[in-house]
C-alpha positions as CSV (number, residue, x, y, z in Angstrom):
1,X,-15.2,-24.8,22.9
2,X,-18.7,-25.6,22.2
3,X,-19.4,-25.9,17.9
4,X,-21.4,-22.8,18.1
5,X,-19.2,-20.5,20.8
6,X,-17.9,-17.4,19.0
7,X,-13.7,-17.7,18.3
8,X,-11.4,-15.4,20.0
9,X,-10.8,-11.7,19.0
10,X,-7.8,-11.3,17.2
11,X,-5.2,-9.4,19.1
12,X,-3.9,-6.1,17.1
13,X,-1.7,-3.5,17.4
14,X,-1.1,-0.3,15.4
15,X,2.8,1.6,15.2
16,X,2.2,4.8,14.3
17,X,-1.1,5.3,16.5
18,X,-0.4,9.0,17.1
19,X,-0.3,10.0,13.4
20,X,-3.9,10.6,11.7
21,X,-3.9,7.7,9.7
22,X,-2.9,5.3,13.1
23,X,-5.7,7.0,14.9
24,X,-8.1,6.4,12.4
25,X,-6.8,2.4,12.4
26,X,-6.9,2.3,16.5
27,X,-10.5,3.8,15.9
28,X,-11.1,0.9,13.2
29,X,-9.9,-1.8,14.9
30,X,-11.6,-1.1,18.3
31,X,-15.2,-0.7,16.2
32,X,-14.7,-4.3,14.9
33,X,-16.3,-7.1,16.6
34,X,-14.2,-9.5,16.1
35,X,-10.6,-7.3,16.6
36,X,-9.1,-6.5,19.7
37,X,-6.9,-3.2,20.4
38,X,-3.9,-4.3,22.5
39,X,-1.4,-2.1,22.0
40,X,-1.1,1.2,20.7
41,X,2.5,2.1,19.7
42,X,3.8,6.3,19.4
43,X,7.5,7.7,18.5
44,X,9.7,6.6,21.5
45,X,7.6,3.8,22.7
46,X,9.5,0.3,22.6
47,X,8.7,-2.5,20.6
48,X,8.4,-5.3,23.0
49,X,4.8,-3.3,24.5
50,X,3.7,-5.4,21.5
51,X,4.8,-9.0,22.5
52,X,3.6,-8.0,26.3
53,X,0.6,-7.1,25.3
54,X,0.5,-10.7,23.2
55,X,-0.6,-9.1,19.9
56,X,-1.2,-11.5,17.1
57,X,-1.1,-8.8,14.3
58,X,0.9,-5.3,13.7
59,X,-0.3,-2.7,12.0
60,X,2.5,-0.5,10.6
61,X,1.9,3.8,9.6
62,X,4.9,4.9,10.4
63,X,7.4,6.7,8.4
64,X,9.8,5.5,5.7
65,X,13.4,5.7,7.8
66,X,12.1,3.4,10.6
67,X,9.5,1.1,8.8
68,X,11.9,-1.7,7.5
69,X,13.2,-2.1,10.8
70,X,9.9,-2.0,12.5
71,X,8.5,-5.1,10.0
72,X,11.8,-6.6,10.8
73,X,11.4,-7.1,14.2
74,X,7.8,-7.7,14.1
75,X,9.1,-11.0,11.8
76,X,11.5,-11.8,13.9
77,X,9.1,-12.6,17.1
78,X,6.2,-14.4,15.0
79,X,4.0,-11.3,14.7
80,X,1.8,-10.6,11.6
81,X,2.3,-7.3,9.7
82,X,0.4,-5.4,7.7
83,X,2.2,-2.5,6.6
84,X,0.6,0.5,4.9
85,X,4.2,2.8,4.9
86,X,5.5,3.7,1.9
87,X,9.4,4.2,1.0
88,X,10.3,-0.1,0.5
89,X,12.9,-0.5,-2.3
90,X,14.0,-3.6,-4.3
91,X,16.8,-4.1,-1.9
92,X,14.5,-3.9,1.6
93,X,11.9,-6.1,0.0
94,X,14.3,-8.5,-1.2
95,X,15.5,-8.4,2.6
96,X,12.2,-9.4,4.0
97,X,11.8,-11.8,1.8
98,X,14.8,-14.0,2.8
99,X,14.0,-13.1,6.6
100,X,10.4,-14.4,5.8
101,X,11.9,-17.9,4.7
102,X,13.0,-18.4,8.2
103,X,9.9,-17.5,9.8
104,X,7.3,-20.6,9.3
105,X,3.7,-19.0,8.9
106,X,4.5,-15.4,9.3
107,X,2.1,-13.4,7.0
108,X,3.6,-9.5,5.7
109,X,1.2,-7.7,3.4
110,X,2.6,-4.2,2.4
111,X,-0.2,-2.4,1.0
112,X,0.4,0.9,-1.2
113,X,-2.7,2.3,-0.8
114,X,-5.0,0.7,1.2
115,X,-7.9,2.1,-0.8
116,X,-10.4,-0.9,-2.4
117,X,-11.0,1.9,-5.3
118,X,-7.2,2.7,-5.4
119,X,-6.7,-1.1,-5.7
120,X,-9.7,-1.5,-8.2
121,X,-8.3,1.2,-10.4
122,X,-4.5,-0.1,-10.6
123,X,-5.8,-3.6,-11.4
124,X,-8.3,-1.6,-14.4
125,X,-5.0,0.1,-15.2
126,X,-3.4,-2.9,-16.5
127,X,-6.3,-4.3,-18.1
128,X,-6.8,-0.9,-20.4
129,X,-2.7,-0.4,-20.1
130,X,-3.0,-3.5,-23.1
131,X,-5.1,-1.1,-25.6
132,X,-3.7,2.5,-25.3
133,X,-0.3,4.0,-27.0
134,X,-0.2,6.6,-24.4
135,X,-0.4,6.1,-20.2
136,X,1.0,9.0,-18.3
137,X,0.1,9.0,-13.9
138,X,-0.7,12.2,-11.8
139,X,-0.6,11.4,-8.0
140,X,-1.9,14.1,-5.9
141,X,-1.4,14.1,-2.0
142,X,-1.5,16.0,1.2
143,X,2.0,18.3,1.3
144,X,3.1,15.9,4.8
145,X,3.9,13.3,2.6
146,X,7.3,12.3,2.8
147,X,7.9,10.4,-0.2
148,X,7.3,11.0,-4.3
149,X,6.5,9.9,-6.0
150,X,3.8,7.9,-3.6
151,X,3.6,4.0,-3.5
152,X,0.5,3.9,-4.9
153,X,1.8,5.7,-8.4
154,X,4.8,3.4,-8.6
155,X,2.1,0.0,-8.0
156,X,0.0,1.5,-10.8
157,X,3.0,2.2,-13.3
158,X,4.3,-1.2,-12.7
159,X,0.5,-2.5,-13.4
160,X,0.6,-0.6,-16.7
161,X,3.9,-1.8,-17.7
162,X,2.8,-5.3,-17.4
163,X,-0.3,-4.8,-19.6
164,X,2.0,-2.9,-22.0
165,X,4.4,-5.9,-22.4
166,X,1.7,-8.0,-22.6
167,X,-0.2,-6.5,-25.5
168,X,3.6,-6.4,-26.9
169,X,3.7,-2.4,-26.7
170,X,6.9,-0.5,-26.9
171,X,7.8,2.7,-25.7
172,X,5.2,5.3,-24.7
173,X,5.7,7.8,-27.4
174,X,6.8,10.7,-26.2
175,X,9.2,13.5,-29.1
176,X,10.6,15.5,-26.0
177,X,14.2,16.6,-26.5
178,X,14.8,19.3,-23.4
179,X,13.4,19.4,-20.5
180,X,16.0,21.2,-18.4
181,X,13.6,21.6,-15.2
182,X,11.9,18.0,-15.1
183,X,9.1,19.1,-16.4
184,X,8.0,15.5,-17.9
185,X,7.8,14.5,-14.2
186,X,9.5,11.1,-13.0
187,X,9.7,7.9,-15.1
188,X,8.9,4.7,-13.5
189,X,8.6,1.3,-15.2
190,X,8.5,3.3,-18.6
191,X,5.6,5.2,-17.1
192,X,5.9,9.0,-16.7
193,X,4.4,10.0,-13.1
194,X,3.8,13.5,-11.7
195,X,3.5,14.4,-8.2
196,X,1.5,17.2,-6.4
197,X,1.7,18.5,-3.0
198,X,-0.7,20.4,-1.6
199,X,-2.4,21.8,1.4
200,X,-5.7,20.5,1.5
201,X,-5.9,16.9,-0.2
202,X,-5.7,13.9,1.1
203,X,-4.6,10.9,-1.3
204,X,-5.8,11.0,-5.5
205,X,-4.6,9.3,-8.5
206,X,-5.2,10.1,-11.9
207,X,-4.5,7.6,-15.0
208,X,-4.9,8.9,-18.4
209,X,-4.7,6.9,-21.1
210,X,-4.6,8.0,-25.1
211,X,-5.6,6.6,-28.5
212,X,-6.2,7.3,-31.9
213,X,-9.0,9.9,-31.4
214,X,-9.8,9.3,-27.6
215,X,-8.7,10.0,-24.3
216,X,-9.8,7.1,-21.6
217,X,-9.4,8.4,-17.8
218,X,-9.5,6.6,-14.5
219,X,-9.7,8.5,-11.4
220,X,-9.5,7.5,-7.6
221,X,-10.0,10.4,-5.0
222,X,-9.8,9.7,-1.0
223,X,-11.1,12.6,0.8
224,X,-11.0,11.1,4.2
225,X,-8.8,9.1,5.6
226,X,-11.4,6.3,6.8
227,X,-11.5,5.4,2.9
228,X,-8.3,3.2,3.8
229,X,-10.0,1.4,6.6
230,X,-12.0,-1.3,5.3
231,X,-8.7,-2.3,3.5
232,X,-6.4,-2.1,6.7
233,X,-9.2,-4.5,8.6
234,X,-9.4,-6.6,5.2
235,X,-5.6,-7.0,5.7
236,X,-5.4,-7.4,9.4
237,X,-8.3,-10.7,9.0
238,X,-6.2,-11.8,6.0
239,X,-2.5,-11.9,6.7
240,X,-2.5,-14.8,8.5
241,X,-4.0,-17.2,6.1
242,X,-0.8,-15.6,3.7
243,X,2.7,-16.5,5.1
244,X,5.2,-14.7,3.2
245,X,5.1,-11.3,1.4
246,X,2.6,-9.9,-0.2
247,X,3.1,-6.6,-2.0
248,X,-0.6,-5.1,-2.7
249,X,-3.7,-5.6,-1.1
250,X,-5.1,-7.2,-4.9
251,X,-3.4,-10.2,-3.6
252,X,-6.3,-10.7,-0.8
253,X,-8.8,-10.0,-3.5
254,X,-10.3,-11.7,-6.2
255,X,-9.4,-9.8,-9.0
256,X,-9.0,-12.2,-11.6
């Protein structure tokens, strides 16, 4: 190769290409100069298209009940993952970890919202998380989502539970007694989270913070689903410069 010859498209392919977000990543990937579309991977299709089809790095948008598996098996035959399904617990992650020690240079981001301004506003989260008494979450999404509440909304109540320990914070104060029908919504991290389903949206978070006298509010909306693009292709050039698991697209960024 000559110093100035142009290097090799990377070889990608997307599970989950029949779904709208997997269309809108096959769309992304083939736009991208220095990407190559290899394989694109529907409900009943097998796995090994993708080592046929010699793909460097998998793009998973599937659904919660097969993703794990999927990610395992991309592992387990030295193929990047960058993984945008939601529905990972403790226990899976904690799986894939210990898999990920046996695989030398394999790269697995898992990426709860793919979103740069979903990512910009968790990481703003746990900066003002450090100066409020009150943080309560409202995640609003389409009503095909499977799981709630979403990823994103448990990233971001995790984010504000770290500021809040360390400012020293306790407890969000809260003088509820009964609420028979869950109307508080979920508590995650300390954090309470309400979830909306509804025909018509796509993917929105809302944070609210509350002090003495003041009421601070950040808000991300995705109205389209191409908003998760330029993360998905941020993650598909990055994951293999990152062996091991990363949970959150903030740890390809330089947040601080």
């Amino acid at each position: 190769m000559t110093p100035n010859a142009p290097s090799r498209p990377t070889r990608v392919a997307v599970l989950g290409a029949s779904g709208r977000m997997g269309a809108a990543a096959c769309r992304a990937v083939e736009e991208a100069p220095d990407l190559e579309l290899v394989a694109r991977i529907g409900r009943g299709d097998e796995l090994s298209a993708i080592t046929e089809a010699g793909a460097e790095v998998a793009i998973d948008l599937t659904i919660p009940s097969v993703t794990a598996e999927n990610v395992r098996w991309l592992v387990e035959h030295g193929i990047h993952a960058v993984v945008g399904t939601t529905g990972w617990t403790e226990e899976s992650l904690e799986a894939l970890r210990t898999q990920l020690e046996g695989a030398e240079g394999v790269g697995v981001l898992i990426a709860p919202n793919f979103a740069i301004g979903a990512v910009l506003a968790m990481r703003f989260a746990e900066i003002a998380a450090r100066y409020y008494d009150s943080a309560e979450i409202i995640e609003m999404h389409h009503e095909n989502k499977l799981d709630a509440p979403s990823g994103t909304a448990r990233h971001t109540a995790a984010a504000i539970a770290r500021g809040r320990a360390e400012a020293g914070l306790g407890p969000v104060p809260d003088a509820t007694e009964k609420d028979p029908d869950g109307a508080r919504g979920a508590v995650v991290d300390g954090i309470h989270v309400h979830a909306v389903r509804q025909r018509g949206l796509v993917a929105h978070e809302v944070v609210q913070f509350g002090g003495v006298g003041e009421q601070f509010v950040l808000r991300h909306d995705s109205f389209d689903r191409i908003s998760f693009m330029p993360g998905v292709l941020l993650g598909v050039r990055e994951v293999a410069a990152h062996p091991g698991l990363t949970v959150g697209l903030d740890g390809y960024m330089d947040l601080g």
